[in-house]
N, C-alpha and C positions, 0 to 999 in steps of 0.2 A: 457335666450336666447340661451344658450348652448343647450338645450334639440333641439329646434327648428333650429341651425347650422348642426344639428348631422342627424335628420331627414332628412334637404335637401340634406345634405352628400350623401343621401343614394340612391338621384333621380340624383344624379351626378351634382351637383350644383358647383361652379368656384364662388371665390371671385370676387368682382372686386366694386374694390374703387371707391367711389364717394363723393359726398356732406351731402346726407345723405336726410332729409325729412325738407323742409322748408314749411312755412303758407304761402300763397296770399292773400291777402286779395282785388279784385279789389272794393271795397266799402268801405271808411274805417267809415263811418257812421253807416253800417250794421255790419262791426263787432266789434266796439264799442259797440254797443246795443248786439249784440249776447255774446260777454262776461259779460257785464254788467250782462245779466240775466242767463249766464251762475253761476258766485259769487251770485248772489239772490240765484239760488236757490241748489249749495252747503251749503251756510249758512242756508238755511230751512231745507235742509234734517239732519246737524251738530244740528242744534236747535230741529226738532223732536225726535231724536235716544238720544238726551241728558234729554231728558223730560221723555223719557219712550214711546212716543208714535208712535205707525206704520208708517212708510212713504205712501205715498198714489201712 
């Protein structure tokens, strides 16, 4: 993130503190299922590339 600090340095960029980046979720149904198959299919791609085979 230094490289990226030094860059905006350079368009004249000002710190300024905040909270930082939180998740919303207004569904929490949808995003239970959007992580749900988020983990499916980090473990498919961990199970392909461990097998030897192409991810698709």
């Amino acid at each position: 993130m230094a490289g990226v600090w030094r860059f905006k340095l350079g368009f004249g960029a000002e710190f300024k503190a905040g909270l930082g980046a939180w998740e919303y979720a207004p569904s929490w149904i949808l995003y239970r299922a959007l992580t749900l198959a988020q983990r499916m299919r980090a473990r498919l791609l961990r199970r392909d590339t461990a097998s030897g085979l192409e991810p698709a």
